[in-house]
C-alpha positions as CSV (number, residue, x, y, z in Angstrom):
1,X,-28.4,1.5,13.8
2,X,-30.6,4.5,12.7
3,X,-32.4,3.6,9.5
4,X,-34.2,7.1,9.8
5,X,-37.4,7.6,7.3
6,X,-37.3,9.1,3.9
7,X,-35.1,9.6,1.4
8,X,-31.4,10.3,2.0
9,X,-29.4,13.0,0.0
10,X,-27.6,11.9,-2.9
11,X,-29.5,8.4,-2.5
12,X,-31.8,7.0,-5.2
13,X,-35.0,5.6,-4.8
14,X,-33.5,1.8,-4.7
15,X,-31.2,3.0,-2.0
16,X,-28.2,3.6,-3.3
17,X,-25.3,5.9,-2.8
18,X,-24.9,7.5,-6.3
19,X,-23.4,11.1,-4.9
20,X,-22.0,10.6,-1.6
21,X,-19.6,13.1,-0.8
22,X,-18.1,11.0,2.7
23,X,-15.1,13.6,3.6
24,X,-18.3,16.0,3.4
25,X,-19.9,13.6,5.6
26,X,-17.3,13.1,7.7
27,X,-16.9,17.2,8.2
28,X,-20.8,17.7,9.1
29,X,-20.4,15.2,11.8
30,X,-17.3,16.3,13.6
31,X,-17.8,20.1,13.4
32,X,-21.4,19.2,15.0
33,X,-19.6,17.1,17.6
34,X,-17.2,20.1,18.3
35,X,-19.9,22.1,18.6
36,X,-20.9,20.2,21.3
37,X,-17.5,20.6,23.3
38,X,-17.1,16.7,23.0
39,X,-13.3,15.9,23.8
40,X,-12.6,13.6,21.0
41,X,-14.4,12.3,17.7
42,X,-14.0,10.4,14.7
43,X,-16.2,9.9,11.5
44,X,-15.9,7.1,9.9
45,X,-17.9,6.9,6.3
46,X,-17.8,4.2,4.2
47,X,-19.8,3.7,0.7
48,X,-19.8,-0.4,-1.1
49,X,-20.9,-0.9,-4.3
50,X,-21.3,-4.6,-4.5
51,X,-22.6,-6.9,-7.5
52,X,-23.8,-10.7,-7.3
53,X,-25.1,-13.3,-9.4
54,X,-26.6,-16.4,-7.5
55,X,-26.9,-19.9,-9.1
56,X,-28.7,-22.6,-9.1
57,X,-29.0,-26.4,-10.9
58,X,-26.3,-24.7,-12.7
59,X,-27.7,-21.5,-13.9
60,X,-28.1,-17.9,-12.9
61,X,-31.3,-17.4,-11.0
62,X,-30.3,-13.7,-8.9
63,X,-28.6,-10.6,-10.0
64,X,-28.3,-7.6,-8.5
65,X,-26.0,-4.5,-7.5
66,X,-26.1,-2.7,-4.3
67,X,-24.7,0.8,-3.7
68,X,-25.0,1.5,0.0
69,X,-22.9,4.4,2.0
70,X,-23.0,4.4,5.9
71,X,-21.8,7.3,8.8
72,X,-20.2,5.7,12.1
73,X,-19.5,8.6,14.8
74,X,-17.4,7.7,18.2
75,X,-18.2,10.7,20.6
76,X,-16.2,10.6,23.9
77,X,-16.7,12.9,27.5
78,X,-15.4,13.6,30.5
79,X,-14.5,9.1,30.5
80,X,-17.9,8.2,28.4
81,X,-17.7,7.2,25.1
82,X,-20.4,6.4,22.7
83,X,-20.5,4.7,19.1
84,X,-23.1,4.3,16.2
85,X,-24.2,4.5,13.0
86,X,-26.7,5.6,10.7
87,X,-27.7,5.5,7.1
88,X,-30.0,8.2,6.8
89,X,-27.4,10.9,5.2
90,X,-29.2,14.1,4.6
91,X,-27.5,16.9,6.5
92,X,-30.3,17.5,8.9
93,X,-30.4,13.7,9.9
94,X,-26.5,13.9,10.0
95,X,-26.5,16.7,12.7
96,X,-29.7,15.5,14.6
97,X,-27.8,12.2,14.6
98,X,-24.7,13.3,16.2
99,X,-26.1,15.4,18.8
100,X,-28.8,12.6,19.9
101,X,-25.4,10.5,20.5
102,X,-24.5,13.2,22.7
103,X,-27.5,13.5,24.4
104,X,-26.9,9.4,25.3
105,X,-23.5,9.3,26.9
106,X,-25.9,11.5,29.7
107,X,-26.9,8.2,31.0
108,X,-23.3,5.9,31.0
109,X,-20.9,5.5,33.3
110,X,-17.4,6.3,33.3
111,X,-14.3,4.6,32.1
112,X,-10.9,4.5,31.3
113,X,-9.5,4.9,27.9
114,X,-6.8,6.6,25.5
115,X,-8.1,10.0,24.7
116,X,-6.8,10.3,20.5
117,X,-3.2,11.2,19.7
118,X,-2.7,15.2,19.1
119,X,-1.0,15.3,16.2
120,X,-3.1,13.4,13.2
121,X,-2.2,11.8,10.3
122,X,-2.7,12.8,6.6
123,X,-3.7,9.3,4.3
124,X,-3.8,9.1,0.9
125,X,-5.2,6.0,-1.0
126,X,-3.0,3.0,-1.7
127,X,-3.7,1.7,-4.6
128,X,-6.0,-1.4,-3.6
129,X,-8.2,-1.0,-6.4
130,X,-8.6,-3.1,-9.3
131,X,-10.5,-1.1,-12.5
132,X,-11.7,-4.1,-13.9
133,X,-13.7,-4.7,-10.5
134,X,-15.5,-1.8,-10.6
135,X,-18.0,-2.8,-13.6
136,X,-18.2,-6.1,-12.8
137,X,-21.7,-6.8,-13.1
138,X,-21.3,-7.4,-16.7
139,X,-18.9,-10.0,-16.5
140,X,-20.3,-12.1,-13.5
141,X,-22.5,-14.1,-15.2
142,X,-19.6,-15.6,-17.8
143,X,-17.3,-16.4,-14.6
144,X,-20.1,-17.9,-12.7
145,X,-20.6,-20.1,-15.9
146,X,-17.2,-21.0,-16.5
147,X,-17.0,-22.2,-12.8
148,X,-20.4,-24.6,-13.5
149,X,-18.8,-26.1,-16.8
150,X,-15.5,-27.1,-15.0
151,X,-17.8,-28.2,-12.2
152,X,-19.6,-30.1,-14.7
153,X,-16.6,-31.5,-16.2
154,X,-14.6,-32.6,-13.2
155,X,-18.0,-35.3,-12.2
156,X,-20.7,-32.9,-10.6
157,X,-24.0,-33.1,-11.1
158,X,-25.1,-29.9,-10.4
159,X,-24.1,-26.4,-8.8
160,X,-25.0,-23.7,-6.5
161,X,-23.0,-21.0,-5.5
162,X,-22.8,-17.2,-5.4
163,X,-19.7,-14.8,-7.2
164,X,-19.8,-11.3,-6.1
165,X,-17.6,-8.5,-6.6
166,X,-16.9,-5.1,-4.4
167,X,-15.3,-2.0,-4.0
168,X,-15.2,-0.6,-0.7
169,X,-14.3,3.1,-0.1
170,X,-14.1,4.2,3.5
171,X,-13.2,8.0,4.8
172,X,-11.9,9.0,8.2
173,X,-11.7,12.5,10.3
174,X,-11.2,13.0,13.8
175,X,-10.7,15.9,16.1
176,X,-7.1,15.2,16.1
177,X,-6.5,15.8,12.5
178,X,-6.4,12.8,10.9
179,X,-7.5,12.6,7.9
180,X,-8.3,10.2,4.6
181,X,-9.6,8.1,2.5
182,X,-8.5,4.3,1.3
183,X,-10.5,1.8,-1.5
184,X,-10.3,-1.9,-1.2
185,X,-11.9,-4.2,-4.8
186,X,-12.6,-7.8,-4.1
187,X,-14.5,-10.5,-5.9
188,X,-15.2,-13.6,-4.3
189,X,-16.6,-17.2,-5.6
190,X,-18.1,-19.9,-3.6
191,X,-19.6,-23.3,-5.4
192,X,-21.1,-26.3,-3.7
193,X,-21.4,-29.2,-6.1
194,X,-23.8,-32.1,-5.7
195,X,-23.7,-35.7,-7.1
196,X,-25.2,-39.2,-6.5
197,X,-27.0,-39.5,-3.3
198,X,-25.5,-36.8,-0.8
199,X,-22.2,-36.1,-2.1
200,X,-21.2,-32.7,-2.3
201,X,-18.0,-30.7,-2.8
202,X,-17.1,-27.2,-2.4
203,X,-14.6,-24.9,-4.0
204,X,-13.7,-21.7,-3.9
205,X,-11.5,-18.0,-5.5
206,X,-10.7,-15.0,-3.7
207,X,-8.9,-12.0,-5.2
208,X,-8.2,-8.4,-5.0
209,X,-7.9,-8.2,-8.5
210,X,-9.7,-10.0,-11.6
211,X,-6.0,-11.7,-12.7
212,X,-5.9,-13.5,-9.3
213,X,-9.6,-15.0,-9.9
214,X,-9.6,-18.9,-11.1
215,X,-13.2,-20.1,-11.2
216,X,-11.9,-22.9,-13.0
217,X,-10.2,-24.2,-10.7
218,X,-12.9,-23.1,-7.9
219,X,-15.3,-25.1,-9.9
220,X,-13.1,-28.1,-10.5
221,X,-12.5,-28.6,-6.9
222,X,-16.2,-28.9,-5.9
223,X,-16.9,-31.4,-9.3
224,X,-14.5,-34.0,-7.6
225,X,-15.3,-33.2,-4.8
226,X,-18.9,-34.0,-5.7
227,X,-17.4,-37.1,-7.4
228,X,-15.3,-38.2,-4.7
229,X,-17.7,-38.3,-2.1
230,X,-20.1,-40.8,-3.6
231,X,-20.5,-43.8,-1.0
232,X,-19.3,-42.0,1.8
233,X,-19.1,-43.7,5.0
234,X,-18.8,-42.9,8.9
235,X,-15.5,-42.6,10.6
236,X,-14.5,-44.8,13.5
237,X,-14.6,-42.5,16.4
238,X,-10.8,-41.8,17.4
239,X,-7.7,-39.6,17.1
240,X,-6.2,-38.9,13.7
241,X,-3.6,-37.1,11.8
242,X,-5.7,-34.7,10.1
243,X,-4.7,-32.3,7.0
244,X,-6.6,-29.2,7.0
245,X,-7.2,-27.9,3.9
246,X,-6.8,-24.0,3.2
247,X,-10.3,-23.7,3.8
248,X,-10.9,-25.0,7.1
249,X,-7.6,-23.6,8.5
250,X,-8.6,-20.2,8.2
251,X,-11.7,-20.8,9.9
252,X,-10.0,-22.1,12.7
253,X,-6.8,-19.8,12.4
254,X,-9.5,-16.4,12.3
255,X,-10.6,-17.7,16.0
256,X,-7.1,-17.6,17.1
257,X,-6.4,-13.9,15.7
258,X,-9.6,-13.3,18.0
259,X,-8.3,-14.5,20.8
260,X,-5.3,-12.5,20.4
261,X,-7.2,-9.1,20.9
262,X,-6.6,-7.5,24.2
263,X,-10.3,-6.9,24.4
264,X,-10.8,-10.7,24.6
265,X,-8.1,-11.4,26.6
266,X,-9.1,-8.9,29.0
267,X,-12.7,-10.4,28.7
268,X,-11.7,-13.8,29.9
269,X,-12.3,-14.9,26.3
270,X,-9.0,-15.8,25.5
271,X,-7.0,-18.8,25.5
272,X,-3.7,-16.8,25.0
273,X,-4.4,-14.8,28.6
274,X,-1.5,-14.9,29.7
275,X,1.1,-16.4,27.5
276,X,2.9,-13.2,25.8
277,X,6.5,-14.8,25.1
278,X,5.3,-18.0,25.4
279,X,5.3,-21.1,23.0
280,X,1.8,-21.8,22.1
281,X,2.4,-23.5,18.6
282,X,4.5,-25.4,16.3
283,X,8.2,-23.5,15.9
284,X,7.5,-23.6,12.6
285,X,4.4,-22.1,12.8
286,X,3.6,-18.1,12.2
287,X,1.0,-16.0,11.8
288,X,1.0,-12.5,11.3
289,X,-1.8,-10.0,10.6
290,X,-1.3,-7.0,8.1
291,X,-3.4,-3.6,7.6
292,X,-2.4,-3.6,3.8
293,X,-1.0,-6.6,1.9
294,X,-0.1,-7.3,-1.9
295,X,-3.9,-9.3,-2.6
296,X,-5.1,-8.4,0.7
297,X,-8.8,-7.3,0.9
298,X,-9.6,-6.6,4.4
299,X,-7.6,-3.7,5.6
300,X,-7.1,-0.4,5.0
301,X,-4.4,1.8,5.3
302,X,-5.7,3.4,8.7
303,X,-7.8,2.1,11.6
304,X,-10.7,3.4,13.6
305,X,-8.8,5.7,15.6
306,X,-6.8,7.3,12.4
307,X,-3.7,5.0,13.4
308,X,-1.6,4.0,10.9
309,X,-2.1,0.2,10.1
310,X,1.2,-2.2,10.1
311,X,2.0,-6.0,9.7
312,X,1.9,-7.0,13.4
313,X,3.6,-10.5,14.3
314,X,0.9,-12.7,16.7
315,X,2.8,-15.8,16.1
316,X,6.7,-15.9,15.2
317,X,8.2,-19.3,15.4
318,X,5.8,-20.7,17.7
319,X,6.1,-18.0,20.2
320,X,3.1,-15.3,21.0
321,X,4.6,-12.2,20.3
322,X,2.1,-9.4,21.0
323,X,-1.4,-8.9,21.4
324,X,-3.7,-6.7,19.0
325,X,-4.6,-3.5,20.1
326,X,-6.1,0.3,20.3
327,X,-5.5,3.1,22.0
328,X,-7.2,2.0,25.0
329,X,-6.3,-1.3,25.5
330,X,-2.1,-0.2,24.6
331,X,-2.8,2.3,27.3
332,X,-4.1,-0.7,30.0
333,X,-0.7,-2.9,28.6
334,X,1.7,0.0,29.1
335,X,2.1,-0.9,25.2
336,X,1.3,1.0,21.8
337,X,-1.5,0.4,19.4
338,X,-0.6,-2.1,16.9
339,X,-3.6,0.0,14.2
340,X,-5.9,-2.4,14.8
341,X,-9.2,-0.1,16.1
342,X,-11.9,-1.1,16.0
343,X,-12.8,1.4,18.9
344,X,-14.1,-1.0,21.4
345,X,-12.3,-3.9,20.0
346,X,-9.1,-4.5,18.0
347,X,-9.6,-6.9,15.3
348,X,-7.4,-8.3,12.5
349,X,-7.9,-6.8,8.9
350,X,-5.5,-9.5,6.7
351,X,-4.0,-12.5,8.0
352,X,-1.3,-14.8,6.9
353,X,0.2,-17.9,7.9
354,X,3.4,-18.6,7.0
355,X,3.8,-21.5,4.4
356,X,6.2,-24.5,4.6
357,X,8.4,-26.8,2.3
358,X,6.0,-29.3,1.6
359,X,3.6,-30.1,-1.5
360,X,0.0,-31.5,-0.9
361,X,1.1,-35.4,-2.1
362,X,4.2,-34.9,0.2
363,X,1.9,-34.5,2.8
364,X,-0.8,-37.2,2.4
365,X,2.5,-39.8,2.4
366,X,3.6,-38.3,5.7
367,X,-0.4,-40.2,7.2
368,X,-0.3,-43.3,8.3
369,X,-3.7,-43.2,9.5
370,X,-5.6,-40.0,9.0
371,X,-8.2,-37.5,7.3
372,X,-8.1,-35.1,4.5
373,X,-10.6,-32.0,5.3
374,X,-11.4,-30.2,2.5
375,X,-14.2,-27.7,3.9
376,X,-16.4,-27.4,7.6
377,X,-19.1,-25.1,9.0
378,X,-21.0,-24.6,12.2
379,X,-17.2,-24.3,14.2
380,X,-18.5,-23.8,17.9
381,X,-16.2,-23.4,21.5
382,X,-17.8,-25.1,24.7
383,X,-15.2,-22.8,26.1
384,X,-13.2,-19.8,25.5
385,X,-10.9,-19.6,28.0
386,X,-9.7,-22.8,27.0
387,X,-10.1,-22.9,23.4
388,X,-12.3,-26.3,23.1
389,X,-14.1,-26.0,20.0
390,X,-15.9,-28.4,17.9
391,X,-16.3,-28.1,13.6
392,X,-18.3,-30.4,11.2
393,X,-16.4,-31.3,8.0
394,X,-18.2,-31.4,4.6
395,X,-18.3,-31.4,1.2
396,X,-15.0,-33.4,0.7
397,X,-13.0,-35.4,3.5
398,X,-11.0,-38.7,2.6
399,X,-9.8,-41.1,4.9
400,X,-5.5,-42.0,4.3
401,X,-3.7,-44.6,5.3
402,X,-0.6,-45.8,5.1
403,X,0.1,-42.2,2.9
404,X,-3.1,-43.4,0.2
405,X,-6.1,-41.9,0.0
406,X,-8.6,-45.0,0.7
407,X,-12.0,-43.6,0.3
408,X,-14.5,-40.5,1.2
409,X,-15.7,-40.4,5.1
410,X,-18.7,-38.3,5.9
411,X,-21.5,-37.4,9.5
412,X,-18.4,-36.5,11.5
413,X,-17.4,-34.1,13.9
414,X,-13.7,-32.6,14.9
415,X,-13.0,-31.0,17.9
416,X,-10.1,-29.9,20.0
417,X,-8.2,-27.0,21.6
418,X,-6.7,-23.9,20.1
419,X,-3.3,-24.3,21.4
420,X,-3.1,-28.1,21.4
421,X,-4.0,-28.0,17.4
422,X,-1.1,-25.3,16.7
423,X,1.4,-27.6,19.3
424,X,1.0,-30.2,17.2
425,X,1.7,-28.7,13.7
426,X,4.2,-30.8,11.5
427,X,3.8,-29.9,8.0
428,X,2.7,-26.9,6.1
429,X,2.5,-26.6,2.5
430,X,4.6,-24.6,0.2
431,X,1.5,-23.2,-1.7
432,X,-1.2,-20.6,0.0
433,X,-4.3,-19.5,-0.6
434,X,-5.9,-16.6,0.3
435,X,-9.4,-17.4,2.0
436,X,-13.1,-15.6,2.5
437,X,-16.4,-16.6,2.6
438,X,-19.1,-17.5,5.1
439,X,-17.3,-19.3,7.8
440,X,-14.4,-16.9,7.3
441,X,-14.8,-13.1,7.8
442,X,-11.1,-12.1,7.8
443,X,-9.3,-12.6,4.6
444,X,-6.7,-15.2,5.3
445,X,-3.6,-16.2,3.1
446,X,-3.1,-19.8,4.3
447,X,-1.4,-22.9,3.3
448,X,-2.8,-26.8,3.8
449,X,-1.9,-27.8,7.2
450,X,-0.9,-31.2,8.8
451,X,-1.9,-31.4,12.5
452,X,-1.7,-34.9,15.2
453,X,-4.3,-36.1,17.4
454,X,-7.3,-34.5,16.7
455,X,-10.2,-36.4,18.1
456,X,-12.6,-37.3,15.2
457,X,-16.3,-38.5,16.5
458,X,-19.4,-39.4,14.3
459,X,-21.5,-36.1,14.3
460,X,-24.9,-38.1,15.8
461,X,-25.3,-40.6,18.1
């Protein structure tokens, strides 16, 4: 990443972005990289404008906006490629920039990929933007309250947390011809909520627009949660019927959209090598990943290589239907892109998991003897290839038996396999949220989820 010295043009002094012209940008770079007799390139420039308050023992103690704009350039020659990015924006910087790129691919070795498609595509925006989201600075601070008073009122103590809210524009032009721009809006709440001794709960809203934001009901879920947890006690060590909440099954559902990128799969990082058209879940389980999506926030409606995103089915009725991929990777498979550049690895941009019949209370009666997660962190694989992972529940995990919620169960750990959790998928809830926030980079519209024989072990000793 090139930082470069001095000011930028149209930057102010606190670094922001006030002025950026990114199809200009995006037009400097690639005429300097055709210049150069380079055989393909694409500029990619993207400008956020993002505001936050943070709190604390329930008031405000940060604020601030940021207003950043960044160039990526992807150079390739004669089988070398060669991506990076830079900051520094003047058009002097821009062109030195480029052409030190250049100069680098001198130095690597060759390798196979998809040169870009000749005929390019013409995108418009999409209409991801929500109006209200783009002053939101002024309004924070009254949401981030209204989420500490219901805190407050549902048995918490006290509160800490962060709200922000963003719009993201990003620009794309490549020597092929395609060409655009597309703007995502987001604002997002997180609220941990702390009462007698170490209880804690967490809650959380993600939306695309301002009508889709409760943080009421973010904060109400972290002041019981809070509540819930006082006199918490260890877990015998053992297998359970466990019901993931929203929150923790997108942090473990993101890892399996991972593993379904060619890039890891040809990596050895996979635990779906090897199973296209295979069962590797629950029939009734499906998960599909989507470029643009009603209350989607991650995508876009191109990717890195000026593809056109699409809903792509990874999961459909238990079966693994496809693989995630770019041009190079399609090209290895004999298959197509599925608009998922990233232009050394294909990623997901929105996923969702398909909901099921059930309600939450329908769902605790279905336990005999089991564990309500509400939340995790630090979710870590001893191995790839095979999926064995490990997570640490917090802030809100109850213990059920005989379908009643007994008491609150706390210092444990929850590990198993990728595939063996999806195998063993009986319920999913009727309701979904959609899911982002520290332990989940990938937007993901998920319901509660009822999984057998997960192994359950107290987190020390």
């Amino acid at each position: 990443m090139d930082r470069g010295a001095g000011d930028a043009a149209g930057r102010d002094k606190a670094g922001g972005a006030i002025g950026v012209d990114l199809d200009g940008l995006n037009s400097l770079a690639v005429r300097t990289a055709e210049a150069l007799k380079v055989d393909d390139a694409v500029a990619l420039s993207t400008r956020i404008a993002e505001s936050m308050v943070r709190f604390a023992d329930n008031s405000a103690t940060v604020a601030n906006r940021v207003d950043e704009a960044e160039l990526t350039v992807y150079l390739a020659k004669a089988g070398r490629r060669a991506i990076a990015s830079t900051s520094n924006l003047s058009p002097a910087a821009v062109k030195s920039f480029v052409k030190e790129l250049y100069a680098s691919m001198r130095g690597l070795p060759e390798a196979e990929y998809a040169p870009l498609p000749d005929a390019g595509t013409r995108f418009s925006q999409s209409g991801g933007v929500d109006k209200k989201l783009e002053g939101a600075e002024e309004i924070l601070p009254e949401l981030a309250k209204a989420a500490i008073d219901s805190s407050l009122a549902a048995g918490g103590e006290r509160s800490a947390g962060a709200i922000s809210a963003w719009k993201a524009t990003v620009a794309i032009l490549t020597t092929s011809g395609a060409k655009g721009a597309d703007s995502r809006t987001a604002i997002t709440l997180n609220i941990r909520s702390f009462g007698e001794g170490d209880a804690s709960g967490h809650g959380l809203s993600c939306s695309s627009t301002l009508r889709g934001f409760d943080p009421e009901e973010a904060g109400r879920r972290a002041g019981e949660g809070a509540r819930g947890m006082r006199q918490a006690a260890e877990p015998e060590a053992g297998k359970y019927e466990v019901l993931l909440g929203p929150t923790v099954a997108s942090n473990l559902i993101e890892t399996v959209a991972g593993a379904a990128s060619a890039f890891s799969v040809d990596a050895g990082t996979s635990c779906l090598a090897g199973k296209l058209g295979e069962e590797v879940a629950a029939p009734s389980f499906n998960l599909t990943d989507h470029g643009v999506i009603e209350g989607g926030f991650g995508g876009r409606a191109f990717d890195d290589e000026g593809s056109r995103t699409r809903a792509t089915k990874i999961i459909d009725g238990g079966v693994l239907r496809g693989y995630l991929h770019n041009l190079t990777t399609a090209k290895k498979w004999r298959s197509e892109t599925t608009g998922n550049a990233g232009l050394i690895a294909p990623h997901p941009w929105n996923l969702e998991v398909g909901s099921g019949d059930s309600s939450y209370e329908e769902m605790v009666k279905e336990m005999k003897r089991g564990i309500v997660l509400t939340s995790n962190w630090y979710t870590r694989f001893n191995n790839y290839r095979t999926g064995e992972f490990s997570t640490v529940p917090r802030d809100g995990a109850y213990l059920v038996e005989g379908g009643k919620v007994v008491g609150p169960l706390k210092g444990m750990r929850a590990g198993d396999d990728q595939q063996r959790l999806l195998s063993s998928v009986r319920l999913l809830s009727k309701e979904r949220e959609w899911v982002q926030w520290w332990e989940v980079d990938t937007p993901t519209l998920c319901p509660w989820i009822l999984v057998d024989g997960v192994s359950i072990t107290r987190a020390y000793g």
